[in-house]
GUKENU-962513 format. One record per residue (C-alpha): residue number from 0; chain; x, y, z. Coordinates in steps of 0.05 Angstrom, whole numbers, m for minus. Each point is the difference from the previous one (the first is absolute). Layout:
BEGIN
   i ch     xx     yy     zz
 NUM  A      X      Y      Z
...
***
This chain:
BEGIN
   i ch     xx     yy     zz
   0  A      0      0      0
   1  A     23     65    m12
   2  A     21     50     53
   3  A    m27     66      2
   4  A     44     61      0
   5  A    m20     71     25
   6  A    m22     27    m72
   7  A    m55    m61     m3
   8  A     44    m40    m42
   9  A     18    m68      5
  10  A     82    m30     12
  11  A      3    m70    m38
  12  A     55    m46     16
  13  A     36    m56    m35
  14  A     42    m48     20
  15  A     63     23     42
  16  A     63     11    m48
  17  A     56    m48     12
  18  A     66     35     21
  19  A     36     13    m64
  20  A    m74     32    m21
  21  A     m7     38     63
  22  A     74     28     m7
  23  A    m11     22    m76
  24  A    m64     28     24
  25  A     33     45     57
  26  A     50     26    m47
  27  A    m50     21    m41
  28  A    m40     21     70
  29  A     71     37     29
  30  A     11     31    m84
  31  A    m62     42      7
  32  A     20     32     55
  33  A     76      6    m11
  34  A    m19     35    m73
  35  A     39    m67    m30
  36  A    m31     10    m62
  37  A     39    m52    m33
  38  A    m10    m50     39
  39  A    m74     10     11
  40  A     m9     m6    m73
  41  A     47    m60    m13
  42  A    m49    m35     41
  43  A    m68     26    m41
  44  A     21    m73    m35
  45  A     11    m42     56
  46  A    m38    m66    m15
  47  A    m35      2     79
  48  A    m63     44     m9
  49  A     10     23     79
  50  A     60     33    m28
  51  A    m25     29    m60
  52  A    m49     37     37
  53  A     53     21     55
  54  A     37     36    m62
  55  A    m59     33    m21
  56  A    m11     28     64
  57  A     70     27      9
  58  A      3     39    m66
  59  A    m63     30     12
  60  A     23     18     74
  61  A     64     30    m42
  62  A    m45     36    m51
  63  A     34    m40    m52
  64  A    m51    m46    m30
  65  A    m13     13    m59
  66  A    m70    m11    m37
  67  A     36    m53    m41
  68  A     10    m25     61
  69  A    m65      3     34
  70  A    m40    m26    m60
  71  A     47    m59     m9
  72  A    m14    m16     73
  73  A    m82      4    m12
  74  A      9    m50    m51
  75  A     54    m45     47
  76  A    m31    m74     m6
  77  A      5     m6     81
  78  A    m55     30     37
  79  A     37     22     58
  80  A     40     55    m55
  81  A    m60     17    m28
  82  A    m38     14     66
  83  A     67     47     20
  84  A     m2     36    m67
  85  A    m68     21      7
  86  A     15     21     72
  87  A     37     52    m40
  88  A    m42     16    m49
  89  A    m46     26     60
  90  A     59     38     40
  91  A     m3     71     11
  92  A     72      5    m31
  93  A    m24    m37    m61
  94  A    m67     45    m16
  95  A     47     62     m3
  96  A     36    m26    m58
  97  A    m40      2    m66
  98  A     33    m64    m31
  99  A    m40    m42     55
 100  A    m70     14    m20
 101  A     24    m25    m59
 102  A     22    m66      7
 103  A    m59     m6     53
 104  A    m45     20    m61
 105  A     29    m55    m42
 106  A      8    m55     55
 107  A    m55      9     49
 108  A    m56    m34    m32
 109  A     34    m60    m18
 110  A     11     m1     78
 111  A    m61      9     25
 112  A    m17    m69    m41
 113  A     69    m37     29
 114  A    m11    m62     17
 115  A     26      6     65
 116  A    m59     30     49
 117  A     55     39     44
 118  A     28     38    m67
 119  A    m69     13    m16
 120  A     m9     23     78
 121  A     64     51    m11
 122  A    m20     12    m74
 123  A    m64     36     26
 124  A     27     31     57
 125  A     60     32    m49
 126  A    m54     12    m51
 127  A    m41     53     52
 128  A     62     36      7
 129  A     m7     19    m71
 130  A    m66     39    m10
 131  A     34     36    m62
 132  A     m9    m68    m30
 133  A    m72    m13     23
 134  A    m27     m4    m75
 135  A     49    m57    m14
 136  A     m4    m31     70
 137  A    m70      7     17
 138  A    m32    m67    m46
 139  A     55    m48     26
 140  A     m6     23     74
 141  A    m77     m8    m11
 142  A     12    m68    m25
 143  A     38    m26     60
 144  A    m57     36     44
 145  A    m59    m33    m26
 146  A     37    m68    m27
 147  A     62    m22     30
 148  A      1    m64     53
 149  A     31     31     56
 150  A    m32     52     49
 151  A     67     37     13
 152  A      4     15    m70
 153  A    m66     26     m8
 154  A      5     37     63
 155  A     68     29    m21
 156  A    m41      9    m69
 157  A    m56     44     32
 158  A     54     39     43
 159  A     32     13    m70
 160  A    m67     22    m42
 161  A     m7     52     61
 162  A     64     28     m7
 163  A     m1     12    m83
 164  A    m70     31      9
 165  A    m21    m22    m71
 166  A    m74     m7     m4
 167  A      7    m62    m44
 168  A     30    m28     60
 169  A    m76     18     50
 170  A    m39    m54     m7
 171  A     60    m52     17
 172  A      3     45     59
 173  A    m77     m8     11
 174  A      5    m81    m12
 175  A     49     m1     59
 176  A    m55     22     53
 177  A    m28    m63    m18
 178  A     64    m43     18
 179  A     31    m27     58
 180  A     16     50     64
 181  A     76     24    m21
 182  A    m29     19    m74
 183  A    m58     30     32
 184  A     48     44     39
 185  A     41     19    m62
 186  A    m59     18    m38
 187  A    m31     44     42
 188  A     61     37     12
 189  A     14     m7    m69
 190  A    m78     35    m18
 191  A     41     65     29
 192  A     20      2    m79
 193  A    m64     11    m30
 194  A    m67     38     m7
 195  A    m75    m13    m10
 196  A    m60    m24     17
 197  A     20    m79      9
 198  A     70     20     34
 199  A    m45     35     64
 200  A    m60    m61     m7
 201  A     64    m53      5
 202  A     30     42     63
 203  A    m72     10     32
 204  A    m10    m77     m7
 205  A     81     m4     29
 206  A    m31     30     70
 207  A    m41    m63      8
 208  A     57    m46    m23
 209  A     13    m60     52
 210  A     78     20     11
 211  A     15     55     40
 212  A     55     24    m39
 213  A    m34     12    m55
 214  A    m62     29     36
 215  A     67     52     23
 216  A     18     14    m66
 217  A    m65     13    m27
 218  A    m20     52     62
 219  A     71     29    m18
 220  A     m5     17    m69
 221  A    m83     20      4
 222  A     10     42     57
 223  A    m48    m26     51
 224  A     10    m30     73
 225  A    m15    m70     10
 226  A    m35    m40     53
 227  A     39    m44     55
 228  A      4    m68     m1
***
């Protein structure tokens, strides 16, 4: 199971590194943060995924990874390089440099369809840090929101159709109120978005809802003061 971290997201593990692994993947760890540029990218081809994605992160912490770079990493066949790449994608460094939205453009919805639910998972996450790109990102975040297998995808999903605000993206958000607690949480939140009639029927019906959470987040966003338990 994945473990939460502060920002909502989820930590997935593999399998511990043996100890040639783990060294290569602290060098790459120790490059980052010793601006060993060389070395950091002599392992961007390391054959371990865990230290792949160890060199990604310590270019990026050296502002030297290129877009090359980054959009060779999106397409990495190991999940675990893929999942780090996109954790860039959605950095506030990152979205200050123009050449990002690019590659996120072109590499974004073939991620939110990965095969692997806990790209898909970062994929959306990365892809509501990019509301420039909501036309482009708004029918495959819509698609994992109303289609794909696992919750924490659509729930990551709705979270993500709130942040790019596109109204394409409302009626996913709507569909979520219908789902399991978490989704029901994001949704409502999410509604913050978005205007009309339906948006303030689906946060009046919210008030009533059997999870006290999103009962909060519903009195929040509509303004009113709720009963006690």
């Amino acid at each position: 199971m994945p473990e939460p971290t502060a920002d909502g997201r989820h930590v997935h593990h593999g399998e511990a590194p043996g100890p040639e692994v783990a060294e290569r993947r602290r060098r790459a760890v120790l490059a980052g943060h010793h601006d060993d540029e060389a070395t950091a990218r002599s392992l961007l081809a390391d054959p371990e995924a865990v230290v792949r994605a160890a060199a990604v992160g310590a270019l990026e912490r050296m502002g030297t990874l290129t877009d090359d770079d980054l959009a060779h990493a999106l397409a990495d066949p190991d999940p675990a390089v893929r999942r780090r790449a996109l954790e860039v994608v959605g950095s506030p460094g990152a979205l200050a440099r123009p050449g990002v939205a690019v590659v996120a453009g072109a590499s974004l919805p073939d991620l939110l369809a990965d095969g692997d639910p806990s790209v898909v998972e970062v994929a959306c996450w990365a892809a509501g840090e990019h509301p420039g790109l909501a036309e482009v990102l708004v029918g495959p975040v819509t698609a994992v929101a109303t289609g794909h297998d696992d919750p924490l995808c659509r729930e990551a999903a709705v979270a993500a159709l709130g942040a790019l605000g596109h109204d394409d993206g409302r009626a996913a958000v709507l569909g979520g109120l219908a789902e399991r607690a978490t989704i029901r949480r994001r949704a409502v939140l999410a509604l913050a978005a978005f205007e009309g009639a339906d948006v303030e029927a689906a946060l009046t019906a919210a008030l009533d809802d059997r999870d006290w959470q999103v009962r909060q987040a519903a009195e929040d966003l509509l303004g009113v003061e709720g009963q006690p338990d």
